[in-house]
N, C-alpha and C positions, 0 to 999 in steps of 0.2 A: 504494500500500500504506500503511497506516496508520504517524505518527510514533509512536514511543516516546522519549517524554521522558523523561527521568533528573529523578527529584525531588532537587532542587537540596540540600534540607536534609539527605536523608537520605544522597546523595554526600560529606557534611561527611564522615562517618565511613569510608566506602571512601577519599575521599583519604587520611585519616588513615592510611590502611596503606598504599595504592602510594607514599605520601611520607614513610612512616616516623612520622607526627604533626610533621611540621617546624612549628608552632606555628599561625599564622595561614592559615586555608587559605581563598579565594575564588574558586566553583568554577561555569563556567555550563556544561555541559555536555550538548547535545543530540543524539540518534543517529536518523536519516533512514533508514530502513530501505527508502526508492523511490531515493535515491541515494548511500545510504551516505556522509553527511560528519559527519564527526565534530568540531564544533569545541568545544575544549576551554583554556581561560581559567585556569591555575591561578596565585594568584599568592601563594608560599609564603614564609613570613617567620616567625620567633621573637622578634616584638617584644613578643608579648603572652603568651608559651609561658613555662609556668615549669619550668628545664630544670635538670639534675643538675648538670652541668659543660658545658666544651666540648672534651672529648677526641672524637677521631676512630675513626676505623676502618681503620687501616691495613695488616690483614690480608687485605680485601678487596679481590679482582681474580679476571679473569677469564684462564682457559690461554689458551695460542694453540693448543690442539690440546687435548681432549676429548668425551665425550658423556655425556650424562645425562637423568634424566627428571626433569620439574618438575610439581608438582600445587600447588594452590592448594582450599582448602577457606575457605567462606565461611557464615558462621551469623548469623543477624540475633537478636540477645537482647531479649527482652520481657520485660513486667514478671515477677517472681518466679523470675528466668535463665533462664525458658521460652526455649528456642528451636528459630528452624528453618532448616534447612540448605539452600542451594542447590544444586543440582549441581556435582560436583565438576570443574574446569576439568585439565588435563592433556595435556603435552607435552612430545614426546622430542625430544629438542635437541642439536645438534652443531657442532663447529665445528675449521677446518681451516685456520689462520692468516684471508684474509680470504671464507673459501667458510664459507656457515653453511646448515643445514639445522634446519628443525623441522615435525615431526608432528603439528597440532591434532586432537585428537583430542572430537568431538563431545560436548556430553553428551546428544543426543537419538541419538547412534550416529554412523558414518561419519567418514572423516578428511580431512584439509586437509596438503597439504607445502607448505611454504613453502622455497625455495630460492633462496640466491646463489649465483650463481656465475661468477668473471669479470666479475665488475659488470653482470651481467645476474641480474635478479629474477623469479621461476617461481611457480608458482603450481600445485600439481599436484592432482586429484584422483580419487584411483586407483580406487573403485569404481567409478566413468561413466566410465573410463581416456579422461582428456583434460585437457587441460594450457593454461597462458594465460602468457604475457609477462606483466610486471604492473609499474603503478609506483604511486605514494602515491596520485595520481589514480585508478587505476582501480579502487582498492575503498573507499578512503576511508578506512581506519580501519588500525589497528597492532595484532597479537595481541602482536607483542615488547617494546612497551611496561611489560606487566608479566609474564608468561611466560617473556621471552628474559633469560638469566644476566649479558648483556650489559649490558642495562637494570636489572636486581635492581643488580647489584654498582654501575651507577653512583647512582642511588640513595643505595646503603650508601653511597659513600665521600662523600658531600653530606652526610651526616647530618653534624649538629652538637647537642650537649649531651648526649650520651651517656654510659653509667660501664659502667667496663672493670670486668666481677664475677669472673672469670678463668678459667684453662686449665681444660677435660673434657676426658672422651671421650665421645662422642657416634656413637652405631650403628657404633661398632666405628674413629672417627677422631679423630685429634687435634686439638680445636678450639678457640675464645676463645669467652668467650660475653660479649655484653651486652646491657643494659639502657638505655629511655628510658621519660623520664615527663613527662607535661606534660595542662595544662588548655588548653583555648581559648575565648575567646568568639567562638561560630560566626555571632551574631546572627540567625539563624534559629530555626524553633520548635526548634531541637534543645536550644536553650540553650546549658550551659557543656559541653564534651565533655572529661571526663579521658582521655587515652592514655595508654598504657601498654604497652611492647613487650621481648621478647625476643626478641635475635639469636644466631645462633650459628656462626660464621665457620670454615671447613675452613682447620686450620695449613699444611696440603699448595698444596690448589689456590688455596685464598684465596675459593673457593664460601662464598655464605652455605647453610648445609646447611638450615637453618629460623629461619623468623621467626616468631613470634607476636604479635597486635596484638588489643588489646581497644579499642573506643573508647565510651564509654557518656558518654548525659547525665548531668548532676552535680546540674541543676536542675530534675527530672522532667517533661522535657520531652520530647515525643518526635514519630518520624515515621510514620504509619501503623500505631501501636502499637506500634511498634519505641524502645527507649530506646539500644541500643546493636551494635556489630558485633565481631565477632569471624573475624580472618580468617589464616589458618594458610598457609604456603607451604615447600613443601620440596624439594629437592635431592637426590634419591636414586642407586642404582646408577651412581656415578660410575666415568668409563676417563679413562684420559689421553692412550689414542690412539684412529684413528679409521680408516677403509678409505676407500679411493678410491670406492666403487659408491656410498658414501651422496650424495655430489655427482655424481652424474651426470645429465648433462641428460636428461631425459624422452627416450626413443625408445618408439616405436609407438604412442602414443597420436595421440588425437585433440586437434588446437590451436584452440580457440575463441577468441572476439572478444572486444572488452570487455565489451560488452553483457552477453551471455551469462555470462562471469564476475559482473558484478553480479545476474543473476538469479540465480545457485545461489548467490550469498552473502547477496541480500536471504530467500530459502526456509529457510538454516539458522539466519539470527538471525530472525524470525520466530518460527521453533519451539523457538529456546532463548527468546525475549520470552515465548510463552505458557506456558513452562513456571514461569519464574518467577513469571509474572501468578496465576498457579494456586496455586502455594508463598501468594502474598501475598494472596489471599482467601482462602484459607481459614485463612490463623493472623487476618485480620480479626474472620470469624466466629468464630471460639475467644474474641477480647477485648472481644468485642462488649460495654458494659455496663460494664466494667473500666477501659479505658485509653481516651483521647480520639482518634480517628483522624482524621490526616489525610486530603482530600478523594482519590477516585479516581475514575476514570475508563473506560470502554471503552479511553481510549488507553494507559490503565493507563503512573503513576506507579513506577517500579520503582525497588528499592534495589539496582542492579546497576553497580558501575565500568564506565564505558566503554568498556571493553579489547580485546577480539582485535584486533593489530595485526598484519597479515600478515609475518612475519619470514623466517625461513632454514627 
């Protein structure tokens, strides 16, 4: 099945959200869609970041016992703030001291359960009702990465040179809110990348409730006519308890092999790679004449983070 390769420069700016803009970001990152391995190189620094302060984030943590649903919206800005939106990513998430579950929920349709439990790893998927053991080997890649609350919140508490702007309320909760800002030299055609983000941390759970992240060239530079990204993540309909059923092991389905798990997970990124590929020619042809694009490809170049990492 054909590779899709993450264009390296235009990655500059999704790191900048899954790490917050943490200053220096160098990023190699390629997705194998015939054996799903995702190797991913980031090495994050603020040596070169020009940062507010260095206050922290110590409202952020994760319950031992909640559920919630997470979405993640992603919009790539072009010249004149044009822009356009990817499919929105989305998952219901829970956790039960160390049993964790989460729902990926397709943007091409259909779902993904991702289950621990007892230190065994699951894999469920309930419209083909059949079900796989799993471990990092057998599908390569991580939706919890940036999805699972787990991963958001450790993230947040890494963040460094951040400013405390202070107490809201926010969809009806008590929350802190901050702010970061910083430039990078990406040394790619992206040039210099201003970041700039809002967080907004729940006083309760210590849940980041929503993050916002702008990252734009400074030196109008861009990638595939893309100058910058903008990418929204939120924390919705939070509980703070949870039911026994949501961890329970799979009965009556059907238990497949590894194999097989990698063929229905190389089918759904496939069809989310061509939906984006499709997003990304046709805002080409919109700036045809306008802005300078980078080169693509049939294996089609995409400005997509590397993400779904199979989690709970």
């Amino acid at each position: 099945m054909q590779n899709f390769k993450i264009h390296t420069a235009f990655m500059v700016f999704a790191v900048a959200v899954t790490a917050a803009g943490c200053g220096d970001v160098a990023t190699n990152t390629t997705v194998n869609t015939s054996n799903l391995t995702t190797n991913s190189n980031m090495a994050l620094s603020n040596s070169n970041a020009n940062t507010m302060s260095q206050t922290l984030v110590p409202e952020a943590a994760e319950p031992g016992e909640y559920q919630a649903t997470v979405t993640m919206r992603i919009e790539a800005i072009g010249q004149g703030q044009q822009a356009t939106a990817f499919p929105t990513l989305t998952a219901q998430v829970a956790r039960s001291g160390n049993d964790r579950r989460m729902v990926f929920t397709m943007p091409a349709g259909g779902r993904i359960v991702f289950l621990d439990k007892a230190g065994t790893n699951y894999l469920v998927m309930p419209e083909k009702k059949q079900y796989a053991e799993i471990n990092a080997e057998t599908t390569g890649f991580e939706v919890r990465r940036i999805l699972m609350p787990e991963q958001i919140v450790q993230q947040v508490q890494n963040l460094q040179g951040v400013e405390r702007v202070g107490e809201e309320t926010f969809a009806g909760r008590q929350a802190v809110r901050y702010r970061y800002a910083a430039t990078t030299d990406t040394q790619t055609q992206a040039g210099q990348v201003a970041t700039e983000s809002f967080l907004i941390v729940d006083s309760e759970t210590g849940l980041p409730l929503r993050s916002e992240t702008v990252s734009r060239s400074q030196s109008g530079g861009n990638v595939q006519g893309y100058q910058g990204l903008r990418v929204i993540t939120e924390i919705t309909e939070i509980q703070t308890n949870t039911t026994p059923d949501l961890f329970e092991v799979p009965t009556g389905l059907q238990q497949i092999e590894t194999e097989q798990v990698r063929s229905q997970i190389d089918m759904i990124f496939t069809t989310v790679a061509g939906v984006l590929t499709q997003v990304l020619n046709q805002t080409q042809t919109q700036t045809q004449g306008t802005a300078p694009a980078a080169n693509t490809n049939t294996n089609a170049n995409m400005g997509m983070t590397a993400t779904p990492r199979p989690a709970n």
